[in-house]
PDB file of N, CA, C and O in Angstrom, chain B, residues numbered from 101:
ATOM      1  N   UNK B 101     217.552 227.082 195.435  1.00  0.00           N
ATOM      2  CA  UNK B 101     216.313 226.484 195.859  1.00  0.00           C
ATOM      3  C   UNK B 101     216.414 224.971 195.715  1.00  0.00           C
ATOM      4  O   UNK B 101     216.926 224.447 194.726  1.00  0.00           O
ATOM      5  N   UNK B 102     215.801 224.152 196.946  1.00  0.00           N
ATOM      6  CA  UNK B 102     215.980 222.837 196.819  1.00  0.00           C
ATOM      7  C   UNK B 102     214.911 222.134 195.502  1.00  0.00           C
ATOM      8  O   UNK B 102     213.741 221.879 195.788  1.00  0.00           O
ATOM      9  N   UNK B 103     215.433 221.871 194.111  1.00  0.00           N
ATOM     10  CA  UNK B 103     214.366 221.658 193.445  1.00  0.00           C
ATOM     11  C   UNK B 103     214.756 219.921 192.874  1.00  0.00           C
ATOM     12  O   UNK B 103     215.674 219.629 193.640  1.00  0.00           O
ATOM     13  N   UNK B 104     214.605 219.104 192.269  1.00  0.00           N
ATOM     14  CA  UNK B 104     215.340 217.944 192.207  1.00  0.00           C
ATOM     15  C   UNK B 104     216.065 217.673 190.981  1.00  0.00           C
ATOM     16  O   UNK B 104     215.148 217.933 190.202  1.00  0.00           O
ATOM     17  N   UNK B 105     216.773 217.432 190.437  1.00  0.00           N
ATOM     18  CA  UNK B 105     217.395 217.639 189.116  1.00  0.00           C
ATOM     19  C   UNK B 105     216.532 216.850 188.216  1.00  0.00           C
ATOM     20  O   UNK B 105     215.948 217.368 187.264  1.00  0.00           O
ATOM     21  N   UNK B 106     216.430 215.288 188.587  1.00  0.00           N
ATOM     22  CA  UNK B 106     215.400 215.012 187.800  1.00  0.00           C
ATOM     23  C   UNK B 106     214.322 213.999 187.889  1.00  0.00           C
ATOM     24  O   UNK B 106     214.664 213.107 188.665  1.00  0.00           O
ATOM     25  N   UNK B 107     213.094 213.797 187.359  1.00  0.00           N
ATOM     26  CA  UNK B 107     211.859 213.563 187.644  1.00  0.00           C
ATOM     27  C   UNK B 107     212.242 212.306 188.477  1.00  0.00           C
ATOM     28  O   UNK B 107     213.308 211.747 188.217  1.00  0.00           O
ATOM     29  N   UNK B 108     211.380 211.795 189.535  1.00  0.00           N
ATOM     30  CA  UNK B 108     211.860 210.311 189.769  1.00  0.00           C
ATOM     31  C   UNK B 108     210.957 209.426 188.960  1.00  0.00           C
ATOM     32  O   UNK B 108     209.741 209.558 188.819  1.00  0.00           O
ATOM     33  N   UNK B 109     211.599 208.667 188.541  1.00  0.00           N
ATOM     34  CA  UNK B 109     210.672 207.347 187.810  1.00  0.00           C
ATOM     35  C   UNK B 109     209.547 206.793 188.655  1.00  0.00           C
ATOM     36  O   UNK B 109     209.423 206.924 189.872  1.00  0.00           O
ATOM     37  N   UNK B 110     208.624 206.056 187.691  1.00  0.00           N
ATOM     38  CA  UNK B 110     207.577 205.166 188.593  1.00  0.00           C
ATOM     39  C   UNK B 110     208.086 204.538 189.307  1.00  0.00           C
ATOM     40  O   UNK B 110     207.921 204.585 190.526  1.00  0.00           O
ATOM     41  N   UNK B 111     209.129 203.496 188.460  1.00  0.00           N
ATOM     42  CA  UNK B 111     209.728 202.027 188.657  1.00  0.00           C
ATOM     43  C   UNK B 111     210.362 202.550 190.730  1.00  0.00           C
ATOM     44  O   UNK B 111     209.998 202.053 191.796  1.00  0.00           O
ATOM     45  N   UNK B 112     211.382 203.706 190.442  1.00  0.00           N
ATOM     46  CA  UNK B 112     212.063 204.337 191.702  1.00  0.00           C
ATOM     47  C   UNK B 112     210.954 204.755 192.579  1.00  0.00           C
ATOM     48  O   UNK B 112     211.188 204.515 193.764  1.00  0.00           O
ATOM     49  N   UNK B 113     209.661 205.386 192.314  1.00  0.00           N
ATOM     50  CA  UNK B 113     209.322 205.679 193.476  1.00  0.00           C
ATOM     51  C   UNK B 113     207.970 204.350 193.826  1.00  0.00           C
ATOM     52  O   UNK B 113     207.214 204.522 194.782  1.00  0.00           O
ATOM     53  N   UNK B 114     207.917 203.825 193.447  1.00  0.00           N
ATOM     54  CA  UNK B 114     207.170 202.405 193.591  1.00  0.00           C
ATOM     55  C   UNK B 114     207.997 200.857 194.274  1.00  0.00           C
ATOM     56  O   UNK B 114     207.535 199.816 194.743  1.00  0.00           O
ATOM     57  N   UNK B 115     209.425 201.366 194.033  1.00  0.00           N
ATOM     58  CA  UNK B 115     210.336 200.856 195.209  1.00  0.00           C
ATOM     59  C   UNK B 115     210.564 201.196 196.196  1.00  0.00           C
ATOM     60  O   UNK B 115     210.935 200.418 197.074  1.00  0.00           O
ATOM     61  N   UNK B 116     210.401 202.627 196.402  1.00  0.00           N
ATOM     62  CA  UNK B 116     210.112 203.292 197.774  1.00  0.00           C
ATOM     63  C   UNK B 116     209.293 203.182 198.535  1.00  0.00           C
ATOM     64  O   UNK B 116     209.329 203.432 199.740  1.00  0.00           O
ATOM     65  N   UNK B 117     207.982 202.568 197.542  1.00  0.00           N
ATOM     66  CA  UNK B 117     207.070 202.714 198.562  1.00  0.00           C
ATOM     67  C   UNK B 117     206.575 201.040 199.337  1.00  0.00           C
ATOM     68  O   UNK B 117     205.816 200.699 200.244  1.00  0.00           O
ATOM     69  N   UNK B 118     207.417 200.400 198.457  1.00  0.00           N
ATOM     70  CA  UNK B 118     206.746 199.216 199.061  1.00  0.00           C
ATOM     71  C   UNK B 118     206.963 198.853 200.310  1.00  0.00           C
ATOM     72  O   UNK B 118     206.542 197.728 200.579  1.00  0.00           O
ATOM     73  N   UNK B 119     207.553 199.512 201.282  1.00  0.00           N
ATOM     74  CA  UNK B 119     207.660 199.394 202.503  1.00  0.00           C
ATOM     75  C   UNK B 119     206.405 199.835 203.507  1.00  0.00           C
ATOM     76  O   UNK B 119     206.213 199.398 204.641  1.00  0.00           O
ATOM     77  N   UNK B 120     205.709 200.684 202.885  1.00  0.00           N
ATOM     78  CA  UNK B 120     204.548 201.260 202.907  1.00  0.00           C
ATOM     79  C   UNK B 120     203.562 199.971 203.324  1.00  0.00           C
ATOM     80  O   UNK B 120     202.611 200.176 202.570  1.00  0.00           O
ATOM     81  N   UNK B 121     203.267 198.897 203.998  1.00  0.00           N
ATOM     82  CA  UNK B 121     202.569 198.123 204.340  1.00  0.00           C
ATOM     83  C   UNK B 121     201.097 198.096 205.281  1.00  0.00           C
ATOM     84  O   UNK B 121     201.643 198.560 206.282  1.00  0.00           O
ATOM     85  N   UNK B 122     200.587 198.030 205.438  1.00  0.00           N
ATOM     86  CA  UNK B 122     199.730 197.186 206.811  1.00  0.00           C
ATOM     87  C   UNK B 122     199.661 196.026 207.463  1.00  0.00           C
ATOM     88  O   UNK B 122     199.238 194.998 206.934  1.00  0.00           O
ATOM     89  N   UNK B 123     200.090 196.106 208.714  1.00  0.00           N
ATOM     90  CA  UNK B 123     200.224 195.020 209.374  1.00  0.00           C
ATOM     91  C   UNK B 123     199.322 194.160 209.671  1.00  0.00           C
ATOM     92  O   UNK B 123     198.729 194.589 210.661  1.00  0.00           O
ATOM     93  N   UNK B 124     198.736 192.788 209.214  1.00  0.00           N
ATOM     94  CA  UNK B 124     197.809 192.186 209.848  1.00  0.00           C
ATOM     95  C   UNK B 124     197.467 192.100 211.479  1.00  0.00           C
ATOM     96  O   UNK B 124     198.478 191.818 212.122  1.00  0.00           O
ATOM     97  N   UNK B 125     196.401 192.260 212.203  1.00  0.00           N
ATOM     98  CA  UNK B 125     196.826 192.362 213.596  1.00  0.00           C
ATOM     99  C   UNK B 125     196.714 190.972 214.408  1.00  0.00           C
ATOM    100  O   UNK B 125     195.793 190.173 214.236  1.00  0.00           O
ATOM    101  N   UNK B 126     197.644 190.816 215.201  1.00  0.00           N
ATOM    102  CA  UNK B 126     197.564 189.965 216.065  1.00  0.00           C
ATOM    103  C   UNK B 126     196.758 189.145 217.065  1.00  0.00           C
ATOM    104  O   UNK B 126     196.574 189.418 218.251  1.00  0.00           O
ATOM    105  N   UNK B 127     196.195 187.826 216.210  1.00  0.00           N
ATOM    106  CA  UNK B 127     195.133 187.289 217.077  1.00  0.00           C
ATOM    107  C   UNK B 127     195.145 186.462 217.689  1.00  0.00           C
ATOM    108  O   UNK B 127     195.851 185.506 217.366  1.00  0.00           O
ATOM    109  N   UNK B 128     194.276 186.419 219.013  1.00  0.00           N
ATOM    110  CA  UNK B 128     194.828 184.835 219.551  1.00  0.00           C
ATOM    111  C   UNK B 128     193.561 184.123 219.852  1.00  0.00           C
ATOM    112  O   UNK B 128     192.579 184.858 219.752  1.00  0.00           O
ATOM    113  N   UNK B 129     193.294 182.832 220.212  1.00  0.00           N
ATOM    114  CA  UNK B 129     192.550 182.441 220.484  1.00  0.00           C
ATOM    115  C   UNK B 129     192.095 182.226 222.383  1.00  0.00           C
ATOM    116  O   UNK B 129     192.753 181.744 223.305  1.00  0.00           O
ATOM    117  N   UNK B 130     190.946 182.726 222.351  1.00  0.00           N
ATOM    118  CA  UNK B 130     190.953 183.179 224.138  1.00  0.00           C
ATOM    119  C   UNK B 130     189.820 181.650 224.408  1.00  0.00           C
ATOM    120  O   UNK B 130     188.773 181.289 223.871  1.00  0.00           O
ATOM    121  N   UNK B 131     190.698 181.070 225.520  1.00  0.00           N
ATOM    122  CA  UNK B 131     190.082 179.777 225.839  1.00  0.00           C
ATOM    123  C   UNK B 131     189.233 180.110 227.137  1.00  0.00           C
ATOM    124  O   UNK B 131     188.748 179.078 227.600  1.00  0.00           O
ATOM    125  N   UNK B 132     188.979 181.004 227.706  1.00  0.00           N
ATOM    126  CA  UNK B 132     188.273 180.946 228.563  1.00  0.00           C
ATOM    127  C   UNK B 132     186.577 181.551 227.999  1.00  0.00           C
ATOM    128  O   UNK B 132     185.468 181.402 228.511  1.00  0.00           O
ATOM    129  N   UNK B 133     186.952 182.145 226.944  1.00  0.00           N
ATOM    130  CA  UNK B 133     185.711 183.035 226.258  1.00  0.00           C
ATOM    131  C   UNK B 133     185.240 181.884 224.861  1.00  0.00           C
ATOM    132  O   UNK B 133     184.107 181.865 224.379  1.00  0.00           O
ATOM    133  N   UNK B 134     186.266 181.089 224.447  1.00  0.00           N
ATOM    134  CA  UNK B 134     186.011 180.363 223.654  1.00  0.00           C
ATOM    135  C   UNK B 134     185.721 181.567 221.936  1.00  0.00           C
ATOM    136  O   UNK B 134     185.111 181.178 220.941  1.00  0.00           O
ATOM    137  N   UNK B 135     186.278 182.781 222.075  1.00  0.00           N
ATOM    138  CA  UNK B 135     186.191 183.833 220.814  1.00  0.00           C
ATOM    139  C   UNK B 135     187.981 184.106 220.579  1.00  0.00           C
ATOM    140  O   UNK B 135     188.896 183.800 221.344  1.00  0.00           O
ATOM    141  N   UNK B 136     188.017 184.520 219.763  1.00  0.00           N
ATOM    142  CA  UNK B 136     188.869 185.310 218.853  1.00  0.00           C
ATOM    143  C   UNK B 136     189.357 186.410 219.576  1.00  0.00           C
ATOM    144  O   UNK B 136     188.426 187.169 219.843  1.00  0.00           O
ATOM    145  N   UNK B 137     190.695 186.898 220.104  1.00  0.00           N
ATOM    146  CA  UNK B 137     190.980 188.436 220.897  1.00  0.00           C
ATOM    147  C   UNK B 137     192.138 189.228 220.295  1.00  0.00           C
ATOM    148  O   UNK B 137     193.205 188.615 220.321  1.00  0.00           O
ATOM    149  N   UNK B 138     192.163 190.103 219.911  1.00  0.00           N
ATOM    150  CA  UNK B 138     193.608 190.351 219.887  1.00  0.00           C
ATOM    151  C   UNK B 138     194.852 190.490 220.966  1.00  0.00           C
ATOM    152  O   UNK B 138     194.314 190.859 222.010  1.00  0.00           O
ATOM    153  N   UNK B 139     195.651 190.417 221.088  1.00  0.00           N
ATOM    154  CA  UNK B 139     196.742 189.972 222.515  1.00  0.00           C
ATOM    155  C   UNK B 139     196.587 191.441 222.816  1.00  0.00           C
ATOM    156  O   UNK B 139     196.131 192.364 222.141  1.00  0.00           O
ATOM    157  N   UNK B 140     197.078 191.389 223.974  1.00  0.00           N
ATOM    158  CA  UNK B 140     197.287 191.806 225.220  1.00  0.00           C
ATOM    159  C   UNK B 140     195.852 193.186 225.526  1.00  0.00           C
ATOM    160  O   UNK B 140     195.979 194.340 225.935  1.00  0.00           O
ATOM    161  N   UNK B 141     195.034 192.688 225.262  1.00  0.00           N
ATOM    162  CA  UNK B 141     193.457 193.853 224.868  1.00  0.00           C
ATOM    163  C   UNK B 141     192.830 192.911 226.300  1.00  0.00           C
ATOM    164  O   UNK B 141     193.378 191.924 226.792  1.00  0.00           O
ATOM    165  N   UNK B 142     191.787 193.433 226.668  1.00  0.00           N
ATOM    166  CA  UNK B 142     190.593 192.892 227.297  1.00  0.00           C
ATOM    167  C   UNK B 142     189.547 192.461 226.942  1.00  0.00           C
ATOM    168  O   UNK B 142     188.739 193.390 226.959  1.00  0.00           O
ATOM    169  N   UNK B 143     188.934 191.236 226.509  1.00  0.00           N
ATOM    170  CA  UNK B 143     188.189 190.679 225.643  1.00  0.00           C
ATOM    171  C   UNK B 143     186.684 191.521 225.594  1.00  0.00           C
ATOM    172  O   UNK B 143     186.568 192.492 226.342  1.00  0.00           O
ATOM    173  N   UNK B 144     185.757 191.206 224.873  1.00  0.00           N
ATOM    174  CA  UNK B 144     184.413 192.325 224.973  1.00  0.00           C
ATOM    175  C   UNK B 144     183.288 191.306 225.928  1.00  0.00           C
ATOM    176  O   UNK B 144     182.065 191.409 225.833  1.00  0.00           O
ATOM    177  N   UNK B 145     184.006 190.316 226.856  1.00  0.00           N
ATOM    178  CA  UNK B 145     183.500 189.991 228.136  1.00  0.00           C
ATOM    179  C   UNK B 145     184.124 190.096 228.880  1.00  0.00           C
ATOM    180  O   UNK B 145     183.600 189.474 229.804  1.00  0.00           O
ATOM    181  N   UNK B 146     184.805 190.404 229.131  1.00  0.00           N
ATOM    182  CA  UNK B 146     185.619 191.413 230.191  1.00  0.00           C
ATOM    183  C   UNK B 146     187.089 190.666 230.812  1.00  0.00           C
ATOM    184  O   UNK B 146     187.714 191.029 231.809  1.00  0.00           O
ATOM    185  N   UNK B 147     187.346 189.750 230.076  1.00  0.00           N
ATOM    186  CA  UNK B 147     188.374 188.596 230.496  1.00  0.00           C
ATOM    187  C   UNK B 147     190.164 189.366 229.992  1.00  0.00           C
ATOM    188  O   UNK B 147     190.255 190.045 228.970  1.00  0.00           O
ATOM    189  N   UNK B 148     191.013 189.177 230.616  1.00  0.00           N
ATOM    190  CA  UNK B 148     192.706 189.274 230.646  1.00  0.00           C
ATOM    191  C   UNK B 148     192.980 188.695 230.738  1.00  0.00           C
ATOM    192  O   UNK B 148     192.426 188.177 231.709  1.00  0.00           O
ATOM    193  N   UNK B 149     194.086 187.763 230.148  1.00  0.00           N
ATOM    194  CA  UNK B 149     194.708 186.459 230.826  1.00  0.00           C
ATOM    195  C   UNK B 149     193.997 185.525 231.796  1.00  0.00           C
ATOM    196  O   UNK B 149     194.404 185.128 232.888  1.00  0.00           O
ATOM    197  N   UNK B 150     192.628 185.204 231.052  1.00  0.00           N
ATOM    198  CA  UNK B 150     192.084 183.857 232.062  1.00  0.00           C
ATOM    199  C   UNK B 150     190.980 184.531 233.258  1.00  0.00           C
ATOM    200  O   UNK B 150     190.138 184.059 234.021  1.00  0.00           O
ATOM    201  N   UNK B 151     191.387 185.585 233.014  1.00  0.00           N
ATOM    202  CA  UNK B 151     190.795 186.481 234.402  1.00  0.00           C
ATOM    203  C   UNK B 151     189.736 187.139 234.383  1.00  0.00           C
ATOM    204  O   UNK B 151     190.077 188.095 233.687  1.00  0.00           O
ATOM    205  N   UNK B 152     188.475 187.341 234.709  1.00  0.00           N
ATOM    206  CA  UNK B 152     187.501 188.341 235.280  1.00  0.00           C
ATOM    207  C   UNK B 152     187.924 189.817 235.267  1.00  0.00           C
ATOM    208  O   UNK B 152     188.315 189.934 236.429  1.00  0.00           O
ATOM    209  N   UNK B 153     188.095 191.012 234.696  1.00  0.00           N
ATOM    210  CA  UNK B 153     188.723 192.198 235.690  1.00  0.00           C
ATOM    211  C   UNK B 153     187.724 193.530 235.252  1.00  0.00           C
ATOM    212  O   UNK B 153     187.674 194.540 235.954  1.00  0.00           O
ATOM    213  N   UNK B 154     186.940 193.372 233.988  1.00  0.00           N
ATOM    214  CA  UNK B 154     185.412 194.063 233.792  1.00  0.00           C
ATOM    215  C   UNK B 154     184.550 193.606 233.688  1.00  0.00           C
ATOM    216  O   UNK B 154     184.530 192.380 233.574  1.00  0.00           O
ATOM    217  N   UNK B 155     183.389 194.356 233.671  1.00  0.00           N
ATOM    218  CA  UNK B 155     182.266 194.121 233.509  1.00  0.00           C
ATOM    219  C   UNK B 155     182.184 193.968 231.395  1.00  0.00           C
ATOM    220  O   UNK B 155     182.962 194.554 230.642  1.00  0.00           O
ATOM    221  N   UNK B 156     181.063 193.062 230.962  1.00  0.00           N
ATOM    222  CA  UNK B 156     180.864 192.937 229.762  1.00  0.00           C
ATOM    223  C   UNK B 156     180.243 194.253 229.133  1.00  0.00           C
ATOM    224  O   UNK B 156     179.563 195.144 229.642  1.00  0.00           O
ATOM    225  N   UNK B 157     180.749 194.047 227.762  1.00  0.00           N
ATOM    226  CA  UNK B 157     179.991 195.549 227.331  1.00  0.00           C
ATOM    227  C   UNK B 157     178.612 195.206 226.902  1.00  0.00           C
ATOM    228  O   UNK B 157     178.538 193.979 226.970  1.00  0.00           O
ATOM    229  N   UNK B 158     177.694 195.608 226.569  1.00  0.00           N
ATOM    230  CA  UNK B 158     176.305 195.308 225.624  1.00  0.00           C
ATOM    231  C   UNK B 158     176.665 196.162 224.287  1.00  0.00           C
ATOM    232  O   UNK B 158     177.179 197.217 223.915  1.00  0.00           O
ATOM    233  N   UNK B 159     176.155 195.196 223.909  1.00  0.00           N
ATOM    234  CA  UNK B 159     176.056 195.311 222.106  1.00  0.00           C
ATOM    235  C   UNK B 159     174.697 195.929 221.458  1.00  0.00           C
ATOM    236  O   UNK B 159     174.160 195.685 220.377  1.00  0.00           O
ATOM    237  N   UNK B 160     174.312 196.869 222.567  1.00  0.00           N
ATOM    238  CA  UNK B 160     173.969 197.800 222.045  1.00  0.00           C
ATOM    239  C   UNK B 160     174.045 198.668 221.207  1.00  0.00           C
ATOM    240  O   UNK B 160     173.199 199.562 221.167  1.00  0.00           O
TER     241      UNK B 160
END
């Protein structure tokens, strides 16, 4: 039976895990909206790259 010979340490499995991260996400600044976007998304006025291509949502 696969069982492990012996216990793993904190120190060992707390080195394992530090890879374990969250990525901050990627923001840019959108000059046509003059707000905050994250890249390559459609802003929540409806702008892409400079562009018009939806309608705005309401914040309803």
């Amino acid at each position: 039976m696969a069982v492990p010979a012996r216990r793993t340490s904190k120190a060992k499995k707390n080195k394992r895990r530090t890879h374990y991260k969250v990525a901050a996400p990627t923001v840019k600044f959108d000059e046509t909206t003059g707000d905050y976007s994250r890249s390559h998304r459609v802003s929540l006025k409806g702008y892409y790259k400079g562009r018009k291509i939806a309608k705005a949502t309401s914040a309803e």
